[in-house]
C-alpha positions as CSV (number, residue, x, y, z in Angstrom):
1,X,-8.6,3.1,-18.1
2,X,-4.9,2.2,-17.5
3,X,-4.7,3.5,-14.2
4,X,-7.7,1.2,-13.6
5,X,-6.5,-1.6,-14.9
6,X,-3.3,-1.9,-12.7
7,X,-5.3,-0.8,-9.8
8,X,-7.0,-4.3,-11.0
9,X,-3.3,-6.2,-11.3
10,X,-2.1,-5.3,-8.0
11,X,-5.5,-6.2,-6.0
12,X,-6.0,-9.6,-8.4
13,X,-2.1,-10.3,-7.3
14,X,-2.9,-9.4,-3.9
15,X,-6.1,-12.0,-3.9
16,X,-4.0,-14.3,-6.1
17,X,-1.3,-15.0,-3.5
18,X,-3.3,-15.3,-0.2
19,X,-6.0,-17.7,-1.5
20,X,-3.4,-20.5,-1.8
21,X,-2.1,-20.7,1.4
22,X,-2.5,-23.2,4.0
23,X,-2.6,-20.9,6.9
24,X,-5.6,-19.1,5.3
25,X,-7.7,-22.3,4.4
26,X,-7.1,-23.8,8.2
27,X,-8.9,-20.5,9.4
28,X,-11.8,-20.9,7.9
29,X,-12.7,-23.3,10.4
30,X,-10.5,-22.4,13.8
31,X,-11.0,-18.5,13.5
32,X,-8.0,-17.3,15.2
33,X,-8.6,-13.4,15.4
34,X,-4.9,-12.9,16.2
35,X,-3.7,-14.2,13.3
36,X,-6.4,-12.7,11.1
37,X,-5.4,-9.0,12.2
38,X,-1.8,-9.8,11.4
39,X,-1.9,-11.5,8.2
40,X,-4.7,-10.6,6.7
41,X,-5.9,-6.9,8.0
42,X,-2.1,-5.3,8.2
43,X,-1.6,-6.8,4.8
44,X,-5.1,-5.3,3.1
45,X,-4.0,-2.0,4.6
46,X,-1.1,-2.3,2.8
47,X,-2.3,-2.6,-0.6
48,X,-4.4,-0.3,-0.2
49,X,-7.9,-2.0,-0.4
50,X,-10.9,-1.0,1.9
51,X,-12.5,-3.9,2.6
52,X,-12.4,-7.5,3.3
53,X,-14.3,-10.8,3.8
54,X,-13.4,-14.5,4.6
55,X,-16.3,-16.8,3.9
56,X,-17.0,-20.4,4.8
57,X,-18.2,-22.4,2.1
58,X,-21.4,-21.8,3.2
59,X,-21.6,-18.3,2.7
60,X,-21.0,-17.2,6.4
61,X,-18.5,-14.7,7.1
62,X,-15.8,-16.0,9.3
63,X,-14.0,-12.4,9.4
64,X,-14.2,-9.0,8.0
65,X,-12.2,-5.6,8.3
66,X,-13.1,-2.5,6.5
67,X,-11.5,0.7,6.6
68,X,-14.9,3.1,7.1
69,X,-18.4,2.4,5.9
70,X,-18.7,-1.3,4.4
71,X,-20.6,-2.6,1.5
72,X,-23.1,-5.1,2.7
73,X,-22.3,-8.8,2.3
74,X,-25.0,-8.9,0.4
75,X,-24.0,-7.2,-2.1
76,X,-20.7,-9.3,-2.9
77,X,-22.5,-12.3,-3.0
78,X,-25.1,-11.6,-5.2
79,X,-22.0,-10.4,-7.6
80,X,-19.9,-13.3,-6.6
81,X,-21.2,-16.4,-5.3
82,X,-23.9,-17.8,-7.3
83,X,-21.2,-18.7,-10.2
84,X,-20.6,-22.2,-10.9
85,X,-17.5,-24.5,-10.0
86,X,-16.8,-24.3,-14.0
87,X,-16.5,-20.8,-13.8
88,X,-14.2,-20.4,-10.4
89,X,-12.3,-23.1,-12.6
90,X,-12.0,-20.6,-15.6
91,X,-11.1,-18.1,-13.7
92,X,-10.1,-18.5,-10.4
93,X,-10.3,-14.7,-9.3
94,X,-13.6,-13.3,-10.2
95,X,-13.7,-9.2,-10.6
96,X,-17.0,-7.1,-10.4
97,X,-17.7,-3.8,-10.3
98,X,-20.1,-2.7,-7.4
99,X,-21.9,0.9,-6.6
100,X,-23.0,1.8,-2.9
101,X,-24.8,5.4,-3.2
102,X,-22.3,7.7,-4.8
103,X,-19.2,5.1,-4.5
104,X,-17.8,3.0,-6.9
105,X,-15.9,-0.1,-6.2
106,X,-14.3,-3.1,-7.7
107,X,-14.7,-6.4,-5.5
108,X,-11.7,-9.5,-6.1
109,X,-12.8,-12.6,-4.9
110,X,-11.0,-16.5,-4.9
111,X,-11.9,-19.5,-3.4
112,X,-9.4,-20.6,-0.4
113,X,-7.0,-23.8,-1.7
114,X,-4.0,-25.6,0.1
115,X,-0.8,-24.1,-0.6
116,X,0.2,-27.6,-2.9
117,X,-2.8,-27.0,-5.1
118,X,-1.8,-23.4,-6.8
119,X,-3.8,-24.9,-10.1
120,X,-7.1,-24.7,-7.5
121,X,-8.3,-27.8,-8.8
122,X,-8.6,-29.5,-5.6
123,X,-10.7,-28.9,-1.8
124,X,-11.4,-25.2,-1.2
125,X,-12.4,-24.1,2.7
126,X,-14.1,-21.1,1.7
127,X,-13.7,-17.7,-0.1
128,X,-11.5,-14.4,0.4
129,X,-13.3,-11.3,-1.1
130,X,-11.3,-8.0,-1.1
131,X,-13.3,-4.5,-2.0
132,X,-11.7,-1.3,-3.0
133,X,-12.9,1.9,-3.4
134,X,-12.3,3.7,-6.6
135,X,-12.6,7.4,-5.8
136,X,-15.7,9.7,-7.9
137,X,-14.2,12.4,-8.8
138,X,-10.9,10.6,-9.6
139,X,-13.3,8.4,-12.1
140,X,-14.9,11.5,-14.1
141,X,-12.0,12.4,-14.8
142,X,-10.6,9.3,-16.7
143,X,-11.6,8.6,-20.0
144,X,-13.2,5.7,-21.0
């Protein structure tokens, strides 16, 4: 349960520190591809996630990487997305556990703020959802 648990730390952190950023809220809307791969895909990679989404406001994906076989969108926002501003408010990285077949993951997900607003009180341009895959056998082996 520890080992989960600071898997948890390190991707909330991850999620935590990218969602207030002004660089990250102005893609939303212009979509440069360039910049995505460099500051967002080489820096999932890194911490080891497998998968991840930027989302308008609306719901639409404005960019996604995944390191093999994704989880459908779907999936992350039926988990994610229907909760209310209140809640995002409460906490402003939502965790959920999700299954695909025999896979387990846990999805991190934060609304997009201006770098000035690190309270995320303020305008938010969209979401950032981050998936990783916790490994099967590594699970049935931990207690719980």
């Amino acid at each position: 349960r520890k080992v989960i648990e600071l898997r948890k730390e390190r991707t909330s952190l991850w999620v935590d520190n990218y969602t207030y950023w002004d660089d990250l809220f102005a893609f939303v809307s212009n979509r440069d591809l360039k910049w995505a791969y460099h500051n967002l895909e080489v820096a999932v990679r890194r911490a080891g996630s497998h998968g991840l989404w930027v989302l308008d406001r609306e719901a639409d994906v404005q960019y996604r990487w995944s390191s093999g076989r994704q989880l459908g969108i779907d999936s992350v926002r039926d988990a994610l997305l229907p909760l209310s501003d209140a809640e995002w408010k409460r906490d402003p990285i939502q965790v959920a556990f999700v299954a695909d077949g025999s896979r387990v993951g846990v999805i991190h997900a934060s609304r997009i703020h201006r770098t000035e607003d690190a309270g995320r009180s303020g305008e938010y341009s969209g979401y950032l959802i981050c998936l990783t895959w916790l490994n099967r056998p590594w699970l049935s082996q931990v207690e719980v």
